[in-house]
N, C-alpha and C positions, 0 to 999 in steps of 0.2 A: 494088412499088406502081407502076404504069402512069400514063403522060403525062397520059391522064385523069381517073384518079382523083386526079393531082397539079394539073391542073387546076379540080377540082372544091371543093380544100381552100382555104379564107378563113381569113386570120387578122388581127383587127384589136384595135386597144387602144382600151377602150369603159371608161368610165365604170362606178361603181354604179349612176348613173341609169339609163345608156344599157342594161345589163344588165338590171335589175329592173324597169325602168317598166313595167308590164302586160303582162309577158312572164311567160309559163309554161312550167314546169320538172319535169322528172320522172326519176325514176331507176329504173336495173334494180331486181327484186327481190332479185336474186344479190350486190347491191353490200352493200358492208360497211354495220354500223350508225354510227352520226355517234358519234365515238368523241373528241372532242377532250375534253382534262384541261382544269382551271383554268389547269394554268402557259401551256397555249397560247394561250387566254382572256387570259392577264394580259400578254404576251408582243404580245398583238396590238394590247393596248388601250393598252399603255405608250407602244409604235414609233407608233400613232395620233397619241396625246395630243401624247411629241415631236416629232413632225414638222409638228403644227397650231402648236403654241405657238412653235418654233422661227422662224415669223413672224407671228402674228398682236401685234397692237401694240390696248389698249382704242380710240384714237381712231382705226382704221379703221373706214369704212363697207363694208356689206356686198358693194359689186362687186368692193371689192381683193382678195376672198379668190379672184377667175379668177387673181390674180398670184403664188399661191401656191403651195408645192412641191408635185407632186405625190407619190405615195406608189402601190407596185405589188408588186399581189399576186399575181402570178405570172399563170401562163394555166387557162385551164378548157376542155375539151372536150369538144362538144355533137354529138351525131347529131341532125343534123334530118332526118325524113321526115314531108310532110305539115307537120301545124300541129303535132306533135311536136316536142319539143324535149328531149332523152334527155341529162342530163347523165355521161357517160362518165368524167371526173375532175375532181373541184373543187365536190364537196357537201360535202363538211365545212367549205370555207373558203365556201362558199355563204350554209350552213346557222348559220353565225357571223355572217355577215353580217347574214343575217335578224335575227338576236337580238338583236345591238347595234341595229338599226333600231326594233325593236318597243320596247326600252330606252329611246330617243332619243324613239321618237312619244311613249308614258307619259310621260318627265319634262318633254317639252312643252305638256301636259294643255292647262292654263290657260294659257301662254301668248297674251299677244296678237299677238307675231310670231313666233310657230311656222309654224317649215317644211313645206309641206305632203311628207310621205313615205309618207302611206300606200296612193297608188297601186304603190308600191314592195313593199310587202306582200305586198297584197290587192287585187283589184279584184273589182266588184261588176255582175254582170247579172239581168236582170228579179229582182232584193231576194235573188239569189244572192249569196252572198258565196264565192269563192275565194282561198284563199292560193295565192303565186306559184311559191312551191314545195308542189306538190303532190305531198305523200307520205301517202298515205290514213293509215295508223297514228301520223299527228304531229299531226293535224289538228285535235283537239280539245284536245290538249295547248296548239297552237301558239295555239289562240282564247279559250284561256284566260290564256292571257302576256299579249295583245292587248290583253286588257277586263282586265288589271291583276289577276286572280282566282287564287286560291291553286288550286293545282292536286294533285290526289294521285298520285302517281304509282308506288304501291303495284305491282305486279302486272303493270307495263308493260313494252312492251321495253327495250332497254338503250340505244336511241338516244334515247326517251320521256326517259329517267330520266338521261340525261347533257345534255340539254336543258333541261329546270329545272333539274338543279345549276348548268349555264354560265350560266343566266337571271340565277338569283340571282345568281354572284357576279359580273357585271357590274354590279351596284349597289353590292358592296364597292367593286369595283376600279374603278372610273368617278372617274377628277379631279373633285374639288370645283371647283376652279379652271375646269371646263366648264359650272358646273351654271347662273352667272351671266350676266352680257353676252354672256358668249362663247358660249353654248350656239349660237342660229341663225349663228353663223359657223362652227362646228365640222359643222354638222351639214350646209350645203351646203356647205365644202369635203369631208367625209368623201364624201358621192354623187356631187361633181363632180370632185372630184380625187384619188379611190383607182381607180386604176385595173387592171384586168384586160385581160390578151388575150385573146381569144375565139375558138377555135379549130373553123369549124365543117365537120362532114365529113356526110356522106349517106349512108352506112350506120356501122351497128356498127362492123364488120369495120375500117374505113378507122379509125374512133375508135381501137378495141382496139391499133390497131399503129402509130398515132400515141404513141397513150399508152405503148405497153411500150418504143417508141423513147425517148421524153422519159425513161423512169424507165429507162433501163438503164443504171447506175451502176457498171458491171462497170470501167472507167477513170476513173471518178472516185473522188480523193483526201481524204476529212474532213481537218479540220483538227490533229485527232492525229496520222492519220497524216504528213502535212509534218513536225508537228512532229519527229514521233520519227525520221524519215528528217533533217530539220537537227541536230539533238542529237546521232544517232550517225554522221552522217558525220563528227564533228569528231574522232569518237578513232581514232587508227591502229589498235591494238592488237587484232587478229583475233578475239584470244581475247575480249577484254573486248566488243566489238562483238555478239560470238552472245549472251553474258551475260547484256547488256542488253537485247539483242533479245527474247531469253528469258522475262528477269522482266517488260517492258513487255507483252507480247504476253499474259501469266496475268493482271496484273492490268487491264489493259484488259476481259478476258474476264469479269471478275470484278464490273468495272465494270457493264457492258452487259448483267449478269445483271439488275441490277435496272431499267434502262429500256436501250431503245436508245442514246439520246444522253448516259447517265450521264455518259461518260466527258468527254464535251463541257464538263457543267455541270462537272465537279472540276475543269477544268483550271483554264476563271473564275474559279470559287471560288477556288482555291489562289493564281491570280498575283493576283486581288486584292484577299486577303487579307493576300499576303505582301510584293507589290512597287509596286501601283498607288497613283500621289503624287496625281493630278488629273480632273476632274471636271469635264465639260460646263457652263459656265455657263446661268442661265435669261434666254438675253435672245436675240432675234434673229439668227440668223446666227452664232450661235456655233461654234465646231468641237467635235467630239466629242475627249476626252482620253483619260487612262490607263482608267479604269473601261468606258469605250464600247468601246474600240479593243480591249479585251481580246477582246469579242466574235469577232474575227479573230485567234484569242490564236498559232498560227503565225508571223504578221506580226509582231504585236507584239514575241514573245520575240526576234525576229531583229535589231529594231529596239532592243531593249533589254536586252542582252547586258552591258553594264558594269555596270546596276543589279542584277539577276539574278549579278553575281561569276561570270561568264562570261571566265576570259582566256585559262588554259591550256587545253590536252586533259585534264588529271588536273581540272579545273571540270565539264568536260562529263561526265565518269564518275562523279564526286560528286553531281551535281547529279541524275543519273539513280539510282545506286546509293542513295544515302542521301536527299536530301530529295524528291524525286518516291516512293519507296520510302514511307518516314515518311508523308508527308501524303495519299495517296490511301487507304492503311492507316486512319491517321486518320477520312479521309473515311468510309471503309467502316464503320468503329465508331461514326461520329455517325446514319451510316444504320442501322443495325441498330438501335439503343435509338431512333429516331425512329418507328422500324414498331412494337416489343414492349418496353413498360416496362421500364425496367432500374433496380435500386434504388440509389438516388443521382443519377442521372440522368434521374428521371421527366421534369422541363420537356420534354426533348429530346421524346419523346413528348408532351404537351401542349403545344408548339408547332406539333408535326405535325397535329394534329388540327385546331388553328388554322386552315391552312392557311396562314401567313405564307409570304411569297415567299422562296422557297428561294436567289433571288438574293440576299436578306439574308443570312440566318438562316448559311449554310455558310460565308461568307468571313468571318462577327461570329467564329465558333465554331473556324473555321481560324486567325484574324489572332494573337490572344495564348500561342498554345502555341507552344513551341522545338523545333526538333530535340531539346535535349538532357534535355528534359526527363523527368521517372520517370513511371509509370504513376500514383500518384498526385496528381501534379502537373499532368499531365494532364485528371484528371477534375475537379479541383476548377476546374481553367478553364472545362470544358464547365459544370460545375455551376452556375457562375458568371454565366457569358453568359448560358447557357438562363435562368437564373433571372430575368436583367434582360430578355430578351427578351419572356419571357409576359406578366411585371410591366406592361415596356411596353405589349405589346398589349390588356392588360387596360382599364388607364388609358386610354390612346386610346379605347377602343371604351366607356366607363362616360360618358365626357362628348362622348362626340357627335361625336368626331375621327375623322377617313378614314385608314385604311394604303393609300388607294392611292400608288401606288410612286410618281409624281411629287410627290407630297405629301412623303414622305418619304428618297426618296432622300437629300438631302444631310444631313439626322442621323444616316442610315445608315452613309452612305461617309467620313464624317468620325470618328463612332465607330472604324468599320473602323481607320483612321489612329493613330487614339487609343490606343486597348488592343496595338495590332504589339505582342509580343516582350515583353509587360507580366509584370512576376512576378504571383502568388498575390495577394499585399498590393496590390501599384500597380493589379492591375487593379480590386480589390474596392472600395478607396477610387475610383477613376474612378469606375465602376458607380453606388455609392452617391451618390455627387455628379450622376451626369446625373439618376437616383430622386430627387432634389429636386425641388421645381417649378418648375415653368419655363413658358414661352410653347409651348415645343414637348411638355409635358408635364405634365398638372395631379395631381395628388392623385385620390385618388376621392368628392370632393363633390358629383361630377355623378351619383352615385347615385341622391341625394334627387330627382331629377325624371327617373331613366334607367327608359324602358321599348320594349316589343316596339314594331316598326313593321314594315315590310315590307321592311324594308336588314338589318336586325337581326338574323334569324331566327334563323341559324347561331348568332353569336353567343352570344345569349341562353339558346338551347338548352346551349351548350358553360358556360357560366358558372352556369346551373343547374344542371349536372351537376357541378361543381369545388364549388360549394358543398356538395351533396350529399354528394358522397361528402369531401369533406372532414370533415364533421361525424360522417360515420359511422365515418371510419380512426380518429380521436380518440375517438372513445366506442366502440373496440375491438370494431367489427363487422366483420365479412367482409365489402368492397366494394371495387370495382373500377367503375373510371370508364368502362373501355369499355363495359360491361355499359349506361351511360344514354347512351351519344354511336352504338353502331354500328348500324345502320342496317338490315346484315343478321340481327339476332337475329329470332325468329320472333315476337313481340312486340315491336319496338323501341320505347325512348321519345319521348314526345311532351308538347310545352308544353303543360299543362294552365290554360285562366282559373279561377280559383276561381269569380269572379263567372259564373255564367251570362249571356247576351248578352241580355238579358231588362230593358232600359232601366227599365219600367213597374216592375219589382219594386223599384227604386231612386230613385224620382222625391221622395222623403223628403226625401232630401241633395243632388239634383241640379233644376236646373232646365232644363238644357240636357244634351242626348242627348252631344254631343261633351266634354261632360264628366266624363259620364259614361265614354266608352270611353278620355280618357285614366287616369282612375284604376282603368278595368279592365285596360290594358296596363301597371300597371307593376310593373317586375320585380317587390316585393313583394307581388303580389296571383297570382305564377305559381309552378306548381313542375310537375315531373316526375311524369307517369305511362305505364304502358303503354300499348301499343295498344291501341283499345279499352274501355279505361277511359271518355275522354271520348265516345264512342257511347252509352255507357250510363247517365251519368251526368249526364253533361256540360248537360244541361237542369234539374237540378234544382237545388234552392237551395242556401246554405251548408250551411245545419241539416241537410238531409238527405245532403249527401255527408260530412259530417264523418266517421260511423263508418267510411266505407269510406277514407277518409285514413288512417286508421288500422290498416290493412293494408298499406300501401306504405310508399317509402321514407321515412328517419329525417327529411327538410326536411318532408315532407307526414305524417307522422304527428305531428310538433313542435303542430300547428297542435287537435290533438284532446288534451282535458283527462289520457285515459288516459296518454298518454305521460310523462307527471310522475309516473306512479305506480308502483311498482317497477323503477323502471331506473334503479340506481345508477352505472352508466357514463356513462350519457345525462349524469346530473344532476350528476356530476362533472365530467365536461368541461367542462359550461354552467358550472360555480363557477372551475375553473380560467382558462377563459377571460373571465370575467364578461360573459357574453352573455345580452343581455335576451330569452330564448326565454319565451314564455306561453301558456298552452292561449287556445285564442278560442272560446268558448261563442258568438258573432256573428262576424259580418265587416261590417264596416261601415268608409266612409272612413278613419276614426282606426286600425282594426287593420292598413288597409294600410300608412298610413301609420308605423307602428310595425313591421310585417314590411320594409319600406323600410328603414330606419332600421336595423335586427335582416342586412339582408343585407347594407347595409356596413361594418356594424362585421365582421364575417367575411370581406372582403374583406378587410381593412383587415391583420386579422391573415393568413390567405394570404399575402398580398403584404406582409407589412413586409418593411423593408428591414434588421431584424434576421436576416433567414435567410442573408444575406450574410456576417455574421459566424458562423455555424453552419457554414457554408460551407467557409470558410477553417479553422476548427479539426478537420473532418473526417479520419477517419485512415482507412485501407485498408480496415478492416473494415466501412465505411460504403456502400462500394462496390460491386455485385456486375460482374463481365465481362457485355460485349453477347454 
């Protein structure tokens, strides 16, 4: 690179404002599609949220938020030629940017002191409207996030269709704790104090080899590898050195088959499931602890060598041969039944589908099993956890409670604490004791008023589907839950309204429209159908879709008189379980009301906290291997 092509190169640290304010952005065609997952999504919004809350105090006013930390996202680099502006690296943390913004504009709707940000977006010539990142194939996707509009993303590319899934679950994973006073403080520190360097060059060429510089990683060390290079310098023993080196080196490999950074998350998972005592307070200025610090878990283990039963050289060879051995194994078995149902271990798979944050779910699932324990002993811990786990997220999500991870962090990592090292019995009774009610956990009475909204969706859909096929495993049909939650089947399902959207046909019972559309959103007035279905149907009244109810699945055939008529499985099951199922000749207020009513008593049974007890009496052949 020559004096003046090095001359040529600016590098400055710019704001979200300073970046996006009516600046226009574009990318190669060659460049990869916007590929980011939820956990980066969840990842970005967590380190967000802590680093706002870690100073914002309710009695400041809004200039003290200039005095506040700021927060950096690394550098991005731009060829600019002309009024070009060619982003070269840093459209995925760009293109997140946007979306937590468009997030932020929507839930400031109505606000009276809402932030203006949408010159950050979008801006607007002679009644043009352009978004700031312009990438012609997102663009209709990205104006329909905008104006709050459900968007189909059927048939799209693959950057389309991982832009609505990040859309959505930025409404899961969004702090409640933002959504109040704090909101226009969060939202000009986020533009005014996340900042980026901005790296900008004037040709491609100059970008391309800026950028392969910055990413050439060929001398830099992860955090495994530190570690396993401090671990085995400690033992002399030549022979046992290559060993280790050996077995760390296949199952690292083993690791990073399933994501790049697998091995990264086990490590977390394991020390803080197994060893981390403390946790970040929620007040200003606090320091990060055991649980934070892990994040640099190299450092850490270094630092915490006594709690970890680190003294002699035969510690360091144990600690590598048997419990690093043991528990990423582990690890391995709780991923594999997370991907493909496994019998006895189903939650672990309906967790996954969940989506719960994998920084919980691995260190709950890691924290109560022992080295010593048998292979049945083992599953009945997973069985146990997963069980309390879904339970939980069930209940949260039935009455209206947020999993996002500041919300819940500290029921989590205290749990964590709680269950370490717990037998069979110790842990089952804890379990069943946190499944009581609580402040942090109610019952499922919020049933009776739980319905779709636009935070929900996922949700709703997944708990439509557990009921379903619930109903169908017990009345001895062939069904399978992926078959209603995947997404890739060539028909996948979809929340079907019973009600048609059709206010007038309903003005009987209703006097007002918005009351109509809550008793059209609620859970009991929805169930599952194909694709498709609702194209077809989906305008006409009760009366005339019942017959075809009665083609699909056993929640939406329940609802058609035929179904009480020779199907003595069906009709068994409903006596065994005494569930008030009844054909609906109408739908009107009261049948929904009664289908409400009808899906949480099936809730109720799912999740009792008798399966705990089933649990714990399970023997081997209850079992099958992941």
């Amino acid at each position: 690179m020559s004096k003046n092509t090095l001359d040529a190169i600016k590098a400055d640290a710019k704001s979200i404002r300073e970046i996006l304010d009516k600046n226009k952005y574009e990318i190669d065609v060659f460049q990869r599609e916007y590929m980011w997952q939820r956990k980066q999504m969840e990842d970005l919004i967590d380190d967000l949220s802590s680093k706002f809350l870690s100073a914002y105090k309710p009695d400041h006013k809004r200039d003290d938020v200039q005095d506040y930390p700021t927060y950096f996202l690394g550098s991005i680099i731009l060829s600019l030629k002309g009024n070009r502006r060619s982003i070269i690296d840093g459209q995925q943390r760009l293109t997140s940017i946007t979306l937590l913004l468009i997030y932020l504009n929507n839930l400031q709707y109505q606000r009276s002191d809402k932030v203006n940000i949408s010159d950050l977006i979008f801006s607007e010539k002679y009644a043009q409207k352009t978004f700031n990142l312009q990438i012609d194939d997102r663009n209709e996707c990205v104006d329909s996030l905008y104006n709050n509009q459900d968007f189909d993303k059927s048939g799209k590319s693959e950057s389309v269709k991982n832009i609505v899934e990040r859309f959505r679950e930025i409404g899961e994973l969004f702090p409640p704790e933002l959504n109040g006073e704090a909101l226009p403080f969060f939202i000009d520190w986020f533009i005014d104090n996340v900042i980026f360097v901005e790296i900008n060059t004037y040709s491609d060429e100059d970008a391309y080899l800026i950028f392969e510089t910055m990413n050439d990683r060929g001398l830099s060390l992860t955090s495994t590898e530190m570690l396993k290079g401090y671990l085995i310098s400690r033992i002399e023993n030549e022979a046992k050195k290559n060993e280790l080196n050996g077995m760390w080196k296949s199952r690292i490999l083993e690791l990073k088959n399933i994501s790049k950074e697998e091995d990264l998350e086990f490590f977390k998972s394991w020390l803080r499931a197994k060893y981390a005592e403390t946790i970040r307070e929620a007040r200003k200025g606090a320091e990060n602890e055991d649980f934070e610090n892990i994040a640099r878990f190299h450092i850490w283990v270094k630092e915490n060598i006594d709690r970890l039963g680190l003294q002699s050289k035969d510690d360091f060879y144990i600690f590598i041969k048997e419990k690093f051995e043991f528990y990423s194994r582990l690890y391995l078995k709780i991923n594999r039944a997370s991907r493909a149902g496994v019998r006895g271990l189903e939650d672990l798979r309906y967790i996954s589908i969940t989506k719960f944050a994998t920084s919980f779910y691995y260190p709950l699932l890691l924290a109560p099993v022992n080295i010593s324990d048998d292979e049945i002993t083992v599953n009945k811990k997973l069985a146990l956890v997963s069980r309390y786990i879904e339970t939980f997220i069930v209940r949260r999500f039935v009455n209206n409670r947020t999993l996002a991870h500041s919300s819940i962090r500290y029921t989590m990592y205290n749990l964590i604490k709680e269950i370490r090292d717990k037998s069979v019995e110790e842990l089952s009774q804890i379990l069943k004791q946190k499944l009581g009610k609580s402040d942090s956990l109610e019952g499922f009475e919020g049933m009776a008023d739980f319905r779709l909204n636009q935070q929900n969706k996922r949700f709703v859909h997944y708990l439509l589907a557990r009921l379903t096929n619930f109903i169908e495993v017990e009345s001895k049909m062939n069904s399978r839950l992926e078959d209603y939650i995947i997404e890739s089947n060539s028909k996948p399902y979809e929340i079907e309204h019973i009600w048609s959207n059709r206010f007038e046909d309903h003005k009987e019972e209703f006097n007002q429209k918005d009351d109509f559309e809550k008793y059209r959103n609620m859970a009991g007035a929805l169930i599952l159908v194909p694709n498709g279905f609702n194209q077809s149907y989906g305008a006409d009244s009760f009366e005339q879709k019942l017959s075809h109810y009665y083609g699909q699945n056993l929640l939406a055939k329940s609802l058609s008189p035929q179904c009480y008529e020779k199907n003595p499985t069906f009709l068994k099951f409903k006596q065994i379980y005494n569930l008030p199922f009844k054909p609906h000749h109408q739908f009107k207020k009261e049948d929904i009301e009664e289908r409400q009513k009808l899906y949480q008593i099936i809730c109720e049974q799912i999740w009792d906290t008798k399966e705990l007890d089933k649990i714990v009496e399970s023997t081997v052949s209850d079992f099958d291997k992941p």
